[in-house]
C-alpha positions in Angstrom: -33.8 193.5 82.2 -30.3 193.4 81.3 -28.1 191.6 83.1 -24.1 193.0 83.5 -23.0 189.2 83.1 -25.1 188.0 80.4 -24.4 184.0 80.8 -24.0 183.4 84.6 -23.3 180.1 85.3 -24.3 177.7 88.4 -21.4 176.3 89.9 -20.8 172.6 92.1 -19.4 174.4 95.1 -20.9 173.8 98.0 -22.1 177.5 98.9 -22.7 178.9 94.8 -24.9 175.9 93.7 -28.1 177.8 93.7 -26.4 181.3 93.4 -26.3 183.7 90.3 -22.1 183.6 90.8 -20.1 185.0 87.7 -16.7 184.7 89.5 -17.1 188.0 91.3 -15.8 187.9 94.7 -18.9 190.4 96.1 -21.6 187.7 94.7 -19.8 184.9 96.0 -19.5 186.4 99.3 -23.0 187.3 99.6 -23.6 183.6 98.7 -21.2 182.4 101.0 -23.4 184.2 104.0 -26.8 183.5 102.6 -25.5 179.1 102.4 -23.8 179.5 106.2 -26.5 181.3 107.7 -28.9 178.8 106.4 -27.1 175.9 107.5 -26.3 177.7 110.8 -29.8 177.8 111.6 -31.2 174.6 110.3 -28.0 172.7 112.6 -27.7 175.5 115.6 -28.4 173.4 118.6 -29.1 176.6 120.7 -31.7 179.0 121.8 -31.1 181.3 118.8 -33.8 183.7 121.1 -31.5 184.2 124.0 -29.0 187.2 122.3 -30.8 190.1 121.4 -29.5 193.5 119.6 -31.2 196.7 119.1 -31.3 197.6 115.7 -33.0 200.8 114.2 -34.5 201.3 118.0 -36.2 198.0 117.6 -34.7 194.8 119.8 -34.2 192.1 117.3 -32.8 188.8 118.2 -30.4 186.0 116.8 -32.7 184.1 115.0 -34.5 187.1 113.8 -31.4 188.3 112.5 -30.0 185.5 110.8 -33.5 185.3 109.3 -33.4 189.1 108.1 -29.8 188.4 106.3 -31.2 184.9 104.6 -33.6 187.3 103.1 -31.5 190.6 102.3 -28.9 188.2 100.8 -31.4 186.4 98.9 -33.1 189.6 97.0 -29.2 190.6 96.8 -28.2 187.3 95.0 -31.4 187.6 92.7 -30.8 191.3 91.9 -27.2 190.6 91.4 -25.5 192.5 88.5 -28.9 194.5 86.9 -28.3 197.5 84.6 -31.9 199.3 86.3 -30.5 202.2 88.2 -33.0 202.0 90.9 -32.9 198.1 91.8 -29.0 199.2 91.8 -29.3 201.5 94.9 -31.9 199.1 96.3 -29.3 196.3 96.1 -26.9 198.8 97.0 -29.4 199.7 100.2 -30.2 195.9 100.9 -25.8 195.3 100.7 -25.4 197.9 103.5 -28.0 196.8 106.1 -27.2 193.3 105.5 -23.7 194.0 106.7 -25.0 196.2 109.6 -26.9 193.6 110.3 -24.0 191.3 109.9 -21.9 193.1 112.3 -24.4 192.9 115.2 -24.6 189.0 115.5 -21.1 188.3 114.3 -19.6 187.4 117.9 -22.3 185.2 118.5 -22.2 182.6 115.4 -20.2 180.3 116.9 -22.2 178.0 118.5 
């Protein structure tokens, strides 16, 4: 496939060292969340079961959550940028629940 930024480079920043980041402020968000929510959940010394959400009529909770955006913004940051007009609206699709996802647990990653 074709790639929009043809020599992507891996940069030393804390968050972007394993991400497909080209200097575009969407990709580095998206990397951004995907390196938080990881270390969120790896140093979270709570029950990340206690808050739950419903989400497309099914009750979801923390933990499930964050895992469900480490994945959406994984595919996201591997899809990143592709020419392929249907992996575009799937990105586009993955984007959009990601953030709706996103704005369900948002008050409670603070701990």
């Amino acid at each position: 496939m074709i790639t929009m930024v043809k020599n992507k480079k891996k940069y030393n920043s804390q968050f972007t060292k394993d991400c497909n980041t080209d200097w575009n402020v969407n990709q580095e968000l998206i990397c951004w969340i995907n390196y938080w929510f990881r270390k969120f959940k790896e140093n979270a010394q709570i029950y990340l079961e206690f808050h739950k959400y419903e989400y497309k009529g099914e009750i979801l909770t923390q933990e499930q959550i964050i895992d469900k955006i480490i994945e959406l913004t994984d595919y996201i940051d591997q899809n990143y940028g592709e020419f392929d007009l249907n992996l575009i609206k799937k990105v586009e699709e993955k984007k959009n629940e990601m953030f709706d996802l996103l704005k369900l647990v948002w008050g409670d990653m603070w701990w």
